[in-house]
C-alpha positions in Angstrom: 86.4 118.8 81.5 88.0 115.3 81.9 87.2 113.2 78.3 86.8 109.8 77.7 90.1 107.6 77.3 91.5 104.8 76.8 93.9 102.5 78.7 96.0 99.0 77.2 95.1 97.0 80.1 98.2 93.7 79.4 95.1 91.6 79.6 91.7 92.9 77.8 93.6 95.1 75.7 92.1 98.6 75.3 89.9 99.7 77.8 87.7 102.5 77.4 86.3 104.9 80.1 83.7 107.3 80.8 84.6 110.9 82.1 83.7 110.2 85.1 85.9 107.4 85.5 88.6 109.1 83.5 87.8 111.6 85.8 88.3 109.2 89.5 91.3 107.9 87.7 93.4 111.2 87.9 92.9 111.9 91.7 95.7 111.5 94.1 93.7 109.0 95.8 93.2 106.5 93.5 97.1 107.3 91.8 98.2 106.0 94.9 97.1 102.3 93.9 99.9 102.7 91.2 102.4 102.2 93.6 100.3 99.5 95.8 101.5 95.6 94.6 98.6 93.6 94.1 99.9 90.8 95.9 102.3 92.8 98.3 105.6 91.0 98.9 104.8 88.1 96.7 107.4 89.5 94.5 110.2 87.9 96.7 109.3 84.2 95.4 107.7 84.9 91.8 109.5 88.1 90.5 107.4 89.0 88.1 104.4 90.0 90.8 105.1 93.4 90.7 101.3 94.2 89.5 99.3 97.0 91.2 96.0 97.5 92.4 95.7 99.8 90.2 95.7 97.3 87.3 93.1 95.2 88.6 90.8 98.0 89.8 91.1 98.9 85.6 90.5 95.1 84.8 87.3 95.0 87.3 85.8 98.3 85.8 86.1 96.5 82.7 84.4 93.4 83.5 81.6 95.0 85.3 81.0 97.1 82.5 80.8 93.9 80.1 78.9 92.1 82.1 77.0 94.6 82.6 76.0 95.2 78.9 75.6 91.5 78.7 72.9 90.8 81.1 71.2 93.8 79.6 71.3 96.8 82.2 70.6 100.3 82.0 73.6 102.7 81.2 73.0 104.2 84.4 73.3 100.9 86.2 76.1 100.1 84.1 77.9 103.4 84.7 77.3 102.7 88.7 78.7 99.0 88.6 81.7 99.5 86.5 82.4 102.7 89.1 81.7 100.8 91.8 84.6 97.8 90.2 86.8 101.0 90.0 86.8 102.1 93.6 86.2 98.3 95.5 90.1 98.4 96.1 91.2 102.0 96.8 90.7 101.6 100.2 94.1 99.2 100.6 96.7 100.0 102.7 100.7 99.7 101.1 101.4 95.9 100.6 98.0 95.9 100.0 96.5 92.7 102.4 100.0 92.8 104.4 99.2 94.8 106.8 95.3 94.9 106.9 95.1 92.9 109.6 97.1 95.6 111.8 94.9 98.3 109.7 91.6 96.8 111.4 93.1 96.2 114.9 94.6 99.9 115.1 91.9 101.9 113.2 88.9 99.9 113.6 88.6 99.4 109.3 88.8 97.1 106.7 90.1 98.2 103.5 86.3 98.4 102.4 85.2 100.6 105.6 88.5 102.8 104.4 87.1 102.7 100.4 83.7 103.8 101.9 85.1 106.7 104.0 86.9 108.0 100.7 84.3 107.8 98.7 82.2 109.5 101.1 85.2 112.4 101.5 86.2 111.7 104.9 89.3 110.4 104.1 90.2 112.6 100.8 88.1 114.1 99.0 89.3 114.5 95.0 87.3 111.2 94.5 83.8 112.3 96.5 83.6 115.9 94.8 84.0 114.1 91.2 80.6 112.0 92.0 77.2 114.3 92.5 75.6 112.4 96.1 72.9 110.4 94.5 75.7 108.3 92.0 77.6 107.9 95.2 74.9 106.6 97.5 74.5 104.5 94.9 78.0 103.7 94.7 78.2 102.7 97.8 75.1 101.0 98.3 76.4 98.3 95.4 79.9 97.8 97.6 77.9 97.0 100.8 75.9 94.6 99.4 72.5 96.6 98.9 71.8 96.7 95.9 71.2 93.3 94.7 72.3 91.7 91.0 74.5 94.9 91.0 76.2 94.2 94.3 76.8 90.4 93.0 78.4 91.7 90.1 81.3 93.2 91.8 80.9 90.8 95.1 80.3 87.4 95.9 81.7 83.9 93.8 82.5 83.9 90.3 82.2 88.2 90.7 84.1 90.5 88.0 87.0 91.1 91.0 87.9 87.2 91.2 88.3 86.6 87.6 90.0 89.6 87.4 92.8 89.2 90.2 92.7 85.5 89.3 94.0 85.7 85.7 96.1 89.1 86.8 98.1 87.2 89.1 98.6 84.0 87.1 99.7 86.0 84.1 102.4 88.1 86.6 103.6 85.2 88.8 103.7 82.9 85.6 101.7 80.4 87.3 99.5 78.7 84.9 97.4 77.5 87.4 95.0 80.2 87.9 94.2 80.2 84.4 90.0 80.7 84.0 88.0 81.2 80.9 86.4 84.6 81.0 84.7 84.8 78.4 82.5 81.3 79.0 81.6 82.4 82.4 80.5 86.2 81.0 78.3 84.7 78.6 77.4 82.0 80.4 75.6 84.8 83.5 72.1 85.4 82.9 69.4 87.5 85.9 66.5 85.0 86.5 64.6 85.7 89.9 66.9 88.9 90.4 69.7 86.8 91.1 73.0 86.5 89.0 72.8 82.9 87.6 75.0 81.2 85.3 73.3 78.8 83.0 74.3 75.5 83.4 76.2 74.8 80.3 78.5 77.4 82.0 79.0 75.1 84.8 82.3 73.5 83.8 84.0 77.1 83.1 82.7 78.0 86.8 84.1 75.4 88.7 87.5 75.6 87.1 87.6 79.2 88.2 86.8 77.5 91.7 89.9 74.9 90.9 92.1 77.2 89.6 91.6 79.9 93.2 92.3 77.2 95.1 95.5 76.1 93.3 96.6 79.7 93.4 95.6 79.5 97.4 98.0 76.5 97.4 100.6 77.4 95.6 101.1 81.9 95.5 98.7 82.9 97.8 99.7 81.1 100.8 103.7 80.5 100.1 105.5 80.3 103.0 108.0 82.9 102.0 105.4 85.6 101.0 103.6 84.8 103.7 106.7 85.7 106.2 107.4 88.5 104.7 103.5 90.2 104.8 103.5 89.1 108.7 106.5 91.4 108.9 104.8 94.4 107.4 101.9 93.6 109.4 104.3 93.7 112.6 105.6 97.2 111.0 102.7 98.9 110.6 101.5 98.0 114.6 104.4 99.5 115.6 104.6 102.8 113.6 103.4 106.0 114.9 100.3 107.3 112.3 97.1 108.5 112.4 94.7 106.5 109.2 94.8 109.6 107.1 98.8 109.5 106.9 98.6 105.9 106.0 95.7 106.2 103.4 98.3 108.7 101.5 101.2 106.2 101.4 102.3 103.6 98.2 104.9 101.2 99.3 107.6 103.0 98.6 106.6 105.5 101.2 105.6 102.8 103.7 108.8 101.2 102.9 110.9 104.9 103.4 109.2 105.0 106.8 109.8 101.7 108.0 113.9 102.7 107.4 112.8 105.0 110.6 110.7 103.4 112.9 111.4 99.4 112.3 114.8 99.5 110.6 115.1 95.6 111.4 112.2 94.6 109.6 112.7 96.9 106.3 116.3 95.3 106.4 114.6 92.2 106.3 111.8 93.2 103.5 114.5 95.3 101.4 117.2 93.1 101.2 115.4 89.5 101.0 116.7 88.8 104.6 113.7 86.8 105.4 113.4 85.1 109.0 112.9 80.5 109.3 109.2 80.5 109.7 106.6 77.1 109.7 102.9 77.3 108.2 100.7 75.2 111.0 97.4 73.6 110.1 95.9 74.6 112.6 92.6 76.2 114.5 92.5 79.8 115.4 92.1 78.8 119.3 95.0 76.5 118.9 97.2 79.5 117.0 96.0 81.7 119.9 97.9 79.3 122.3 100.8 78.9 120.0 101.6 82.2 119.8 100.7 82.5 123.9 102.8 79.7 125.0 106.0 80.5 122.6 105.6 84.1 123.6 109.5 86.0 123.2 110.2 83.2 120.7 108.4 84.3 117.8 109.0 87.5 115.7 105.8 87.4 113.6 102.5 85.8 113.3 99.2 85.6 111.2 96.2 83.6 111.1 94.7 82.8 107.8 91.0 81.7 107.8 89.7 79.0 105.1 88.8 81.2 102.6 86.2 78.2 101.7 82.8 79.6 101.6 79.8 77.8 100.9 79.0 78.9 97.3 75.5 81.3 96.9 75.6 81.3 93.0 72.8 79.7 91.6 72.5 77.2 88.4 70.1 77.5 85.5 68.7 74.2 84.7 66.3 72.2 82.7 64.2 72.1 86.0 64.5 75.4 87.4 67.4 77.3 89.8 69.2 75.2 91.9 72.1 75.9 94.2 75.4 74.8 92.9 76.2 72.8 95.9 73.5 70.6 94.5 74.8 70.7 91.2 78.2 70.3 91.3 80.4 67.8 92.9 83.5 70.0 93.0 82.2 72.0 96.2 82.6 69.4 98.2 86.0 68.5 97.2 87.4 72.2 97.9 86.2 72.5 101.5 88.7 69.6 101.8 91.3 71.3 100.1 90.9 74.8 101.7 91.9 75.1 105.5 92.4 77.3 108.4 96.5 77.8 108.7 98.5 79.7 111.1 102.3 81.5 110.4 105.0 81.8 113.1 108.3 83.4 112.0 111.5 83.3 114.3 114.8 83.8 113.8 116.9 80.9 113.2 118.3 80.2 116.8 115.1 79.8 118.6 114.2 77.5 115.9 115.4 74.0 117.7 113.0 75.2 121.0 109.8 76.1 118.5 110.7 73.0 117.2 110.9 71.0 120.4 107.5 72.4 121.0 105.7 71.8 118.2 106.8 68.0 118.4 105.3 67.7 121.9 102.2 69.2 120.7 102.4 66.7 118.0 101.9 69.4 115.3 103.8 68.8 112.7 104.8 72.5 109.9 104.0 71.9 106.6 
């Protein structure tokens, strides 16, 4: 029988897990995250991003579990949350987000349609036999959104996965910028109207974690250069030949071995830092659609990025009652401002002076 252990996590220190999750933790499906990059090709501008998803899917277990404890659930619950904070990520394909985008138009699944058919066993199935069926219905009834405070715990603004990933990459890319205060916001989360509130001398640690994701949007997430080189694995994987279950056993090193084969010109470019010119647009997705349409042959690679700008759902504890922090906090306002739709194009550097030429008469100008 599997016994509880312990993992040094580089950011909460020891960590310590049930058998069950010691148990998840040794299958070959969830190993594989060890060789996934958290922020996929990142590591081409800041060079210490070589992080995995298997780090933060530790870090979220561990915050779920605290939180957990905090706001006073049942070991039960707790043991379901902190398992569902495990699992919310090993459904990511190599270069984790790179290539989800092709992953969704080729297979018909998001990374959490591809966690769920794992964790059900029909993709794998070391993780599903470790769980008896009524822990994972319940399992997967937190990761798609059923089951209330717990499914807020793991999902939704200001959940255990942001602050994780959010001080995970700022420690690894030596940005200071995403830099939020944990432990405020933790004890800061009470349950009132079986919602997950924050009380509203935890407002302040809140909206820098808002601050501090946008900053990271601004200044990691959406580089131009790791952006370039993520639309090139997403070109890669549309044009390999694999079924989902072949891809769903790969790291990035395998990805990477099998691009050598079938896209030899884009691993050149991802291997050896050969990265194509490329220009981030501000601009709508009907307007990238006719981008990409009229400079058809010019291009090599595209993405469009949606605002990730949501209106916030988390609710304030005040004096007077709940109120939505829209209501309470000026900061909201200020970040759907800051947060917009963009478009990529990457080309290669002769066909740069016609995109160019284009762009001008379309008065859009690359940021």
């Amino acid at each position: 029988m599997t016994e509880e252990k312990i993992i040094n996590d580089s950011i909460f220190g020891s960590v310590k897990l049930s058998k069950l999750a010691s148990s998840i933790i040794e299958t070959r499906e969830f190993q594989r995250l060890n060789g996934i990059k958290q922020l996929g090709l990142t590591y081409l501008v800041f060079p210490g991003a070589n992080h995995t998803r298997f780090e933060h899917s530790i870090g979220t277990y561990y915050l779920s579990q605290q939180l957990g404890r905090k706001i006073g659930l049942s070991e039960e619950e707790i043991e379901q949350v902190s398992i569902a904070g495990l699992l919310h990520d090993v459904g990511h394909p190599p270069y984790s987000h790179s290539g989800e985008e092709a992953m969704q138009n080729k297979y018909g699944v998001d990374h959490l349609g591809v966690t769920l058919k794992i964790i059900t066993g029909e993709l794998g199935h070391e993780i599903s036999d470790s769980m008896d069926d009524n822990f994972r219905e319940e399992v997967i009834k937190i990761l798609q959104g059923k089951a209330g405070v717990l499914s807020r715990i793991v999902s939704g603004h200001g959940d255990m996965d942001q602050l994780d990933y959010l001080s995970r990459d700022s420690k690894y890319t030596g940005v200071a910028l995403g830099v939020v205060d944990i432990t405020r916001i933790l004890n800061t989360m009470e349950v009132e109207d079986n919602q997950l509130c924050i009380d509203e001398k935890g407002l302040p640690a809140i909206e820098g974690l808002m601050i501090a994701r946008m900053l990271m949007y601004r200044s990691v997430y959406r580089h131009r250069i790791a952006l370039i080189g993520s639309a090139l694995i997403n070109e890669a994987l549309k044009i390999m030949d694999m079924k989902l279950q072949e891809l769903m056993e790969m790291n990035d090193c395998d990805f990477l071995s099998r691009m050598k084969i079938e896209t030899p010109e884009i691993y050149e470019s991802v291997k050896y830092r050969k990265i194509p010119r490329g220009y981030i647009l501000r601009v709508s997705e009907k307007e990238y659609r006719q981008i990409i349409n009229d400079l058809d042959g010019l291009i090599m690679a595209s993405r469009f990025y949606a605002s990730p700008y949501k209106p916030q759902g988390l609710k304030i504890i005040t004096k007077k009652g709940l109120a939505d922090i829209n209501q309470v906090s000026a900061v909201l306002s200020f970040l759907e401002k800051e947060l917009h739709d963009e478009a990529l194009i990457a080309f290669e550097n002769k066909n740069e002076p016609e995109i160019r030429k284009y762009l001008e008469g379309k008065k859009i100008e690359p940021l």
